[in-house]
HTML snippet that shows the backbone in 3Dmol.js (N, CA, C, O; Angstrom):
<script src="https://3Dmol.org/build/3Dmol-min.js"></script>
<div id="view" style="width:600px;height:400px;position:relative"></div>
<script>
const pdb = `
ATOM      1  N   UNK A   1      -2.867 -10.026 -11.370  1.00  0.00           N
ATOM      2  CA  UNK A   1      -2.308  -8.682 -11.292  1.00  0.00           C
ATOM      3  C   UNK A   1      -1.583  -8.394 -12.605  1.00  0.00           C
ATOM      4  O   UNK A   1      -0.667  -9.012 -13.147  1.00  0.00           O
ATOM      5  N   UNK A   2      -2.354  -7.093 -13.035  1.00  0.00           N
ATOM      6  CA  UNK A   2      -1.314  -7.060 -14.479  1.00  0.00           C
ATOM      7  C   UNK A   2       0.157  -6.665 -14.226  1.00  0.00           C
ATOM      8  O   UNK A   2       0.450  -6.258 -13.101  1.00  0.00           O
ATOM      9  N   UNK A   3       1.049  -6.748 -15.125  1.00  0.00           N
ATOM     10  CA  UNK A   3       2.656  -6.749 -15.104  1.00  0.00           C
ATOM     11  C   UNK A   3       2.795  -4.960 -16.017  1.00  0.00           C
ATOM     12  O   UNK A   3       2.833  -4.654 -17.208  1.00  0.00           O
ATOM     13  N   UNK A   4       2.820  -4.429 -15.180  1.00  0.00           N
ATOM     14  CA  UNK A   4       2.804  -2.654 -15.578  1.00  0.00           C
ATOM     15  C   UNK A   4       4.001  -2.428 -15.857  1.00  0.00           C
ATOM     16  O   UNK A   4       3.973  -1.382 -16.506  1.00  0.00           O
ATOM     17  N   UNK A   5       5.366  -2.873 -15.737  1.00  0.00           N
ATOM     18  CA  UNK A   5       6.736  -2.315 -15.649  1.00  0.00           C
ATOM     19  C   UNK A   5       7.117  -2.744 -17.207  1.00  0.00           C
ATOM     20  O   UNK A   5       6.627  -3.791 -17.631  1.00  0.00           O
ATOM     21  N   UNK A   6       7.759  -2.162 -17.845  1.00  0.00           N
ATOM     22  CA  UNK A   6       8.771  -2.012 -19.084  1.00  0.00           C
ATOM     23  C   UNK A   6       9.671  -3.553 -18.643  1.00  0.00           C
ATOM     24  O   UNK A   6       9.837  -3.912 -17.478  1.00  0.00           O
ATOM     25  N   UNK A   7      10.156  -4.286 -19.827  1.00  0.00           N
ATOM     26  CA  UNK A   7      11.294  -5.173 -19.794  1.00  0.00           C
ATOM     27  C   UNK A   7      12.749  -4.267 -19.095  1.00  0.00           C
ATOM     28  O   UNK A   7      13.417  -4.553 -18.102  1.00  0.00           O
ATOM     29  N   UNK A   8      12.876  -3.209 -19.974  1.00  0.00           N
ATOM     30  CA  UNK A   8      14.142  -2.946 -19.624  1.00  0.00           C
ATOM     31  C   UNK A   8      14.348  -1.163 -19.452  1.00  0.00           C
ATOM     32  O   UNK A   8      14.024  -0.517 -20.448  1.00  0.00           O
ATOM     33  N   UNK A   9      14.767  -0.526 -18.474  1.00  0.00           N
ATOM     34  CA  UNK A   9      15.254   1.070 -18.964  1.00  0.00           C
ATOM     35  C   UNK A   9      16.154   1.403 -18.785  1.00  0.00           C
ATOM     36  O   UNK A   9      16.844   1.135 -17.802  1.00  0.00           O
ATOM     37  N   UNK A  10      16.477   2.224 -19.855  1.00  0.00           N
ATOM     38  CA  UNK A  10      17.979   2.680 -20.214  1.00  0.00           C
ATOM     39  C   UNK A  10      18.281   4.217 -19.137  1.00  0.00           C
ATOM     40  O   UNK A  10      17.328   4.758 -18.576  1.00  0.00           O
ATOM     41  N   UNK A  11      19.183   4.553 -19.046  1.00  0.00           N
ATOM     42  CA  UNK A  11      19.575   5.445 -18.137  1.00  0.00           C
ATOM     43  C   UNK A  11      20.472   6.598 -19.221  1.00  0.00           C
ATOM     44  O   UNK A  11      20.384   7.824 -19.294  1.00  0.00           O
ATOM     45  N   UNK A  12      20.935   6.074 -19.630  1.00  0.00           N
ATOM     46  CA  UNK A  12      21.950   6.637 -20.424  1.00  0.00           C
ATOM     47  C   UNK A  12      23.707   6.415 -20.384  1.00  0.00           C
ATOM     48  O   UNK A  12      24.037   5.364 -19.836  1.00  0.00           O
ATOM     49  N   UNK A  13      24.536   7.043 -20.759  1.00  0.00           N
ATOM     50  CA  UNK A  13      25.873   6.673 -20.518  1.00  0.00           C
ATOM     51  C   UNK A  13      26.660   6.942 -19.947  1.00  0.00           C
ATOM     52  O   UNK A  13      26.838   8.140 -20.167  1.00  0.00           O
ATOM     53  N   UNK A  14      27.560   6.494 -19.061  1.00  0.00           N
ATOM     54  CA  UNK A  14      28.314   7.346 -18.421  1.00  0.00           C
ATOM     55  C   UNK A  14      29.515   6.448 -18.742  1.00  0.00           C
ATOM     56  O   UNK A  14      29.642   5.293 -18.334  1.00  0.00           O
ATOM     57  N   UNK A  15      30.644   7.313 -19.754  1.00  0.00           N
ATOM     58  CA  UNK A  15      31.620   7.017 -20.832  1.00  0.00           C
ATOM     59  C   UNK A  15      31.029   6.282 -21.516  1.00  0.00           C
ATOM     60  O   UNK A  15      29.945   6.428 -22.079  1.00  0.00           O
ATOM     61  N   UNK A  16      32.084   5.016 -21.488  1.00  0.00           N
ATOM     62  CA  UNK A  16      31.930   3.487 -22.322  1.00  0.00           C
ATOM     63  C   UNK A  16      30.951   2.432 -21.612  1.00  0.00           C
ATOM     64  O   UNK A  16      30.936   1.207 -21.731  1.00  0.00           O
ATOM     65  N   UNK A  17      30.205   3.205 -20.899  1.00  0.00           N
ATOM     66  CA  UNK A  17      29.429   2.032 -20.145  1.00  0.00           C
ATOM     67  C   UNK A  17      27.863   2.637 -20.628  1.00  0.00           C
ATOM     68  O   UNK A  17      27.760   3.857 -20.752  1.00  0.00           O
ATOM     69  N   UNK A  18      26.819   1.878 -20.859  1.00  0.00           N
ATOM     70  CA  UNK A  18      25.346   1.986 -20.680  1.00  0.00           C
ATOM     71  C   UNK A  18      24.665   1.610 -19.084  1.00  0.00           C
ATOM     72  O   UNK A  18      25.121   0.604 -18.541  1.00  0.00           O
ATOM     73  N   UNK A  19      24.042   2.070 -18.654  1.00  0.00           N
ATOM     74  CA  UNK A  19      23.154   1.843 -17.700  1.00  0.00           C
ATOM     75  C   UNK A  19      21.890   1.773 -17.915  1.00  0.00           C
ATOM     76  O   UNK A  19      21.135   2.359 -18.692  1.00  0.00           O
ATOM     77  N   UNK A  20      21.731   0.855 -17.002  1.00  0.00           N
ATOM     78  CA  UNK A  20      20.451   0.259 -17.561  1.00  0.00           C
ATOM     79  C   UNK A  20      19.615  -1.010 -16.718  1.00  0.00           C
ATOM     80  O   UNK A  20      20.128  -2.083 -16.404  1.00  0.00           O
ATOM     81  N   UNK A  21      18.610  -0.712 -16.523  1.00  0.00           N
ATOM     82  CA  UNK A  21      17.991  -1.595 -15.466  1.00  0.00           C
ATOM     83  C   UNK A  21      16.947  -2.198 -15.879  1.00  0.00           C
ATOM     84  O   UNK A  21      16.264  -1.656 -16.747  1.00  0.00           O
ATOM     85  N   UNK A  22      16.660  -3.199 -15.462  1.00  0.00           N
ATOM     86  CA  UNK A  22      15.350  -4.775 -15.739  1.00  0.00           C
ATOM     87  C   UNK A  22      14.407  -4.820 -14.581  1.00  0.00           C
ATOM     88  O   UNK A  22      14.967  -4.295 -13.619  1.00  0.00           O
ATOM     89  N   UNK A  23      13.515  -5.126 -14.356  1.00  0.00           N
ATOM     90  CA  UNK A  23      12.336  -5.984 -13.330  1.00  0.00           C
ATOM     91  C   UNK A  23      12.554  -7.015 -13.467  1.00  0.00           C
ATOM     92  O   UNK A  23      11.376  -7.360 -13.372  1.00  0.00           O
ATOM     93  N   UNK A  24      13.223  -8.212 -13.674  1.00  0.00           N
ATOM     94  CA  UNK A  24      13.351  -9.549 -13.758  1.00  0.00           C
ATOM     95  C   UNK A  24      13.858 -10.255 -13.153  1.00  0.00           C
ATOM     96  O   UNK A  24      14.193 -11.368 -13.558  1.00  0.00           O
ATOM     97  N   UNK A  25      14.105  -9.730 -11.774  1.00  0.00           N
ATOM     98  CA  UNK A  25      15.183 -10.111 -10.697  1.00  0.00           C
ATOM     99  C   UNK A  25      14.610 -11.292  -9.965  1.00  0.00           C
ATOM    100  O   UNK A  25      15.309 -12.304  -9.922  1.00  0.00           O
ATOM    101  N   UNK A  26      13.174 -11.301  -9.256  1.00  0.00           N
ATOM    102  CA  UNK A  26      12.417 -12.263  -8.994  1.00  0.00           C
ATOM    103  C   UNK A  26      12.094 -11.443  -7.918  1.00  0.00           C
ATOM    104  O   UNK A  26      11.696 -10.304  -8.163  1.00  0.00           O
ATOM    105  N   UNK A  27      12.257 -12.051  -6.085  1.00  0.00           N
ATOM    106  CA  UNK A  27      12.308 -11.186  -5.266  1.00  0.00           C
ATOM    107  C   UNK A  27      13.420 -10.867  -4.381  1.00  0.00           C
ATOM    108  O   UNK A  27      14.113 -11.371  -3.497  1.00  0.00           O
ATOM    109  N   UNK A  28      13.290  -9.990  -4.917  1.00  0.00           N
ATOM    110  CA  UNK A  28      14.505  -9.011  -4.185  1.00  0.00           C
ATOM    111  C   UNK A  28      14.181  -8.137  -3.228  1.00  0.00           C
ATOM    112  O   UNK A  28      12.981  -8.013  -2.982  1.00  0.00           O
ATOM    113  N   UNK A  29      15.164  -7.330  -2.465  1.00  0.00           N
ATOM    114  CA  UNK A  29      14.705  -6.484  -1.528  1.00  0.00           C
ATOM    115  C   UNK A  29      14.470  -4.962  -2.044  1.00  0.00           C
ATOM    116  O   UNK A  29      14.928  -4.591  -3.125  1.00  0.00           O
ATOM    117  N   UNK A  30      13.822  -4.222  -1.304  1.00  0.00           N
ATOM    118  CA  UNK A  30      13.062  -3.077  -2.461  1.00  0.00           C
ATOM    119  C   UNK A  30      14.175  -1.757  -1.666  1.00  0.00           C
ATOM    120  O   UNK A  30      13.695  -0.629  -1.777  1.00  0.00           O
ATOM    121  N   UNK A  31      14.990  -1.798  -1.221  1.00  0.00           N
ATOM    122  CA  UNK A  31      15.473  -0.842  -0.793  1.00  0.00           C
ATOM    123  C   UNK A  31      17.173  -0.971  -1.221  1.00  0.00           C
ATOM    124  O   UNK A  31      18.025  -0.105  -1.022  1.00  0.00           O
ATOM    125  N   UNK A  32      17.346  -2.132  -1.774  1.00  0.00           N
ATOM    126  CA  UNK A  32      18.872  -2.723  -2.751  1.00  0.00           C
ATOM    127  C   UNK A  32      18.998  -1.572  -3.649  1.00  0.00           C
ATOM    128  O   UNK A  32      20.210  -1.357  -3.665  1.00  0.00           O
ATOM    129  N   UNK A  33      18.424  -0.709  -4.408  1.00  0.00           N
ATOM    130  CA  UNK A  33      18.551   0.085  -5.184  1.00  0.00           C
ATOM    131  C   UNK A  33      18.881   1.442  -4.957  1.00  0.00           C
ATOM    132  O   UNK A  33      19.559   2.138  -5.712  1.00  0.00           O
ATOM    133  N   UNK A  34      18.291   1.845  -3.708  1.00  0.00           N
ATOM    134  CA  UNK A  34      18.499   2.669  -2.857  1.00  0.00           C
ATOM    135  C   UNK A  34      19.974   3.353  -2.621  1.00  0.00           C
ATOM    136  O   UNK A  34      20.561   4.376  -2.975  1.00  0.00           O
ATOM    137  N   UNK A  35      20.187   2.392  -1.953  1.00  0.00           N
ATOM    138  CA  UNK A  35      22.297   2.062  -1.883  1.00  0.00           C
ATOM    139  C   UNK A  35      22.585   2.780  -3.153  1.00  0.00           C
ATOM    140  O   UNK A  35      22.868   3.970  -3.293  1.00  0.00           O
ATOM    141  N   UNK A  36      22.440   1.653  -4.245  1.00  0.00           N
ATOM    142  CA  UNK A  36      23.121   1.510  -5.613  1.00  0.00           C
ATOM    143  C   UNK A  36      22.628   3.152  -5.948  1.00  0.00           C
ATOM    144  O   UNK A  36      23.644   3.660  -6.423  1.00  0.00           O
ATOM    145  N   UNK A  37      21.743   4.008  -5.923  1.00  0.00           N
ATOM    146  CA  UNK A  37      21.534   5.422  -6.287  1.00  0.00           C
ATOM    147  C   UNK A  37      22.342   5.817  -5.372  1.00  0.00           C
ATOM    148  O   UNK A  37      23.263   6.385  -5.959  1.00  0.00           O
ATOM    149  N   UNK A  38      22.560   5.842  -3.984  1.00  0.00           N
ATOM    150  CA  UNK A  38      22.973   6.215  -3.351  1.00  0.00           C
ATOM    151  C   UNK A  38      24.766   6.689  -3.776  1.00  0.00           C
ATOM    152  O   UNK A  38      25.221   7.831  -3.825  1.00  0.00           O
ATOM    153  N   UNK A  39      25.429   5.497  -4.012  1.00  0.00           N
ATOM    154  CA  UNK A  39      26.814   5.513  -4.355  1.00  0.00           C
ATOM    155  C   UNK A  39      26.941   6.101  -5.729  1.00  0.00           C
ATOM    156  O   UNK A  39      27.910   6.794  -6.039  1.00  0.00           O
ATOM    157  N   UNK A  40      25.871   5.799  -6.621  1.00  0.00           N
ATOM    158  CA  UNK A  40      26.130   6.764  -8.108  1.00  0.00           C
ATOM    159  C   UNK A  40      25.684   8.207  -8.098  1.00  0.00           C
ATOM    160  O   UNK A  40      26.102   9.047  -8.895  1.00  0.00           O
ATOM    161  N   UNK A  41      24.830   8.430  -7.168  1.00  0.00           N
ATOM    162  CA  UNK A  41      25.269  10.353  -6.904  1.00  0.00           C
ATOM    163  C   UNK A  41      26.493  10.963  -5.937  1.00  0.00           C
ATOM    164  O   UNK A  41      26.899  12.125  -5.921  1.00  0.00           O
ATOM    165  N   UNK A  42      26.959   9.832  -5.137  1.00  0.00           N
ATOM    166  CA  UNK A  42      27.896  10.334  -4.467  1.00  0.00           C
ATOM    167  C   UNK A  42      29.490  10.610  -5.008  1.00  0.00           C
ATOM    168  O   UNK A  42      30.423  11.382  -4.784  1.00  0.00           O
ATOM    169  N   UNK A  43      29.148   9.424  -5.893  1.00  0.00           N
ATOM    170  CA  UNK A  43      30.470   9.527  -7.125  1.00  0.00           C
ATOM    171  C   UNK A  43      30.622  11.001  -8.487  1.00  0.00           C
ATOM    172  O   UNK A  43      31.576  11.597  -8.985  1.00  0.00           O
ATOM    173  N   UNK A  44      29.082  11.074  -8.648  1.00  0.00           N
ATOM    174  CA  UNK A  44      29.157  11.870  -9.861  1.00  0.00           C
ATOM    175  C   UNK A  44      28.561  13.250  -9.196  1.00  0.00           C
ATOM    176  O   UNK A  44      28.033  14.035  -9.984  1.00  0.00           O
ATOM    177  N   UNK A  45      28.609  13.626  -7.730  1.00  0.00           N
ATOM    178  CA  UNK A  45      27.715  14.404  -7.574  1.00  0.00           C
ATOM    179  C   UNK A  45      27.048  15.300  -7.876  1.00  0.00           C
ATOM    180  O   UNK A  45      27.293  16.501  -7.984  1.00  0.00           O
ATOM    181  N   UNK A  46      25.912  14.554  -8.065  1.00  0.00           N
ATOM    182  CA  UNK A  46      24.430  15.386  -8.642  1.00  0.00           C
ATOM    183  C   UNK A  46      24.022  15.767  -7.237  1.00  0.00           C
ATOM    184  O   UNK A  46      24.471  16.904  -7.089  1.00  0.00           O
ATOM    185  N   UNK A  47      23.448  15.428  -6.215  1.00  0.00           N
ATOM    186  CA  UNK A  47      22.651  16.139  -5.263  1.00  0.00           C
ATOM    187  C   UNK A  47      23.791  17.427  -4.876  1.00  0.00           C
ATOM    188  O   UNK A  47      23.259  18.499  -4.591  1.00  0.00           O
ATOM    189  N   UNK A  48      24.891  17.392  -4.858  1.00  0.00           N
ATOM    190  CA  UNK A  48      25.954  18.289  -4.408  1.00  0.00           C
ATOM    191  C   UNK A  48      25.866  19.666  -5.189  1.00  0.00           C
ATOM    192  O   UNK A  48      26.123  20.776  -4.722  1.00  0.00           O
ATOM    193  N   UNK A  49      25.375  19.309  -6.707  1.00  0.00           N
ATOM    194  CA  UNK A  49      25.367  20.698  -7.705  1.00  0.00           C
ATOM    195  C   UNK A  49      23.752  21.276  -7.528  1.00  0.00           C
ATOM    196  O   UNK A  49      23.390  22.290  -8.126  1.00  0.00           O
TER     197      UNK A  49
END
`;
const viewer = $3Dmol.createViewer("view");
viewer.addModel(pdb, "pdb");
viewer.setStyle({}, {cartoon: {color: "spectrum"}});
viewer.zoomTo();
viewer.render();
</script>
Protein backbone atom coordinates (compact mmCIF):
# COMPACT_ATOMS: atom_id res chain seq x y z
CA UNK A 1 0.00 0.00 0.00
CA UNK A 2 1.54 3.23 -0.99
CA UNK A 3 2.14 5.86 2.00
CA UNK A 4 -0.04 8.98 0.42
CA UNK A 5 0.11 11.33 3.59
CA UNK A 6 2.75 14.33 3.87
CA UNK A 7 5.47 13.85 6.91
CA UNK A 8 4.17 16.81 8.54
CA UNK A 9 1.24 19.82 8.24
CA UNK A 10 1.42 22.99 9.46
CA UNK A 11 -1.80 24.70 10.57
CA UNK A 12 -0.58 27.92 11.25
CA UNK A 13 -0.23 30.07 14.52
CA UNK A 14 -2.09 30.78 17.13
CA UNK A 15 0.25 33.51 19.12
CA UNK A 16 3.64 32.00 20.13
CA UNK A 17 2.66 28.59 19.39
CA UNK A 18 2.79 26.66 15.76
CA UNK A 19 0.39 23.91 15.11
CA UNK A 20 1.06 21.32 13.47
CA UNK A 21 0.40 17.70 12.89
CA UNK A 22 2.39 14.26 11.74
CA UNK A 23 1.04 10.63 10.57
CA UNK A 24 3.68 8.94 12.60
CA UNK A 25 1.79 8.00 15.53
CA UNK A 26 1.60 4.20 14.65
CA UNK A 27 -1.98 3.03 15.59
CA UNK A 28 -4.01 5.15 17.05
CA UNK A 29 -7.63 5.66 17.30
CA UNK A 30 -9.16 7.59 14.28
CA UNK A 31 -11.67 9.57 16.13
CA UNK A 32 -8.71 11.06 18.95
CA UNK A 33 -8.60 14.03 16.69
CA UNK A 34 -12.02 14.61 16.58
CA UNK A 35 -12.10 15.73 20.39
CA UNK A 36 -8.80 17.64 19.85
CA UNK A 37 -10.84 19.82 16.79
CA UNK A 38 -13.50 19.66 18.84
CA UNK A 39 -11.99 21.72 21.96
CA UNK A 40 -9.90 24.09 19.47
CA UNK A 41 -13.15 25.49 17.87
CA UNK A 42 -14.83 25.66 21.03
CA UNK A 43 -12.06 27.79 22.48
CA UNK A 44 -11.50 30.07 19.45
CA UNK A 45 -14.97 29.90 18.17
CA UNK A 46 -15.01 29.37 14.62
CA UNK A 47 -18.24 27.25 14.13
CA UNK A 48 -19.99 30.05 16.45
CA UNK A 49 -18.98 33.04 13.79
Amino acid sequence: MPNCTRGDMEFGRLGRCTIEANFEGGALSSDGGLMLLRQVDRRIGLSVR
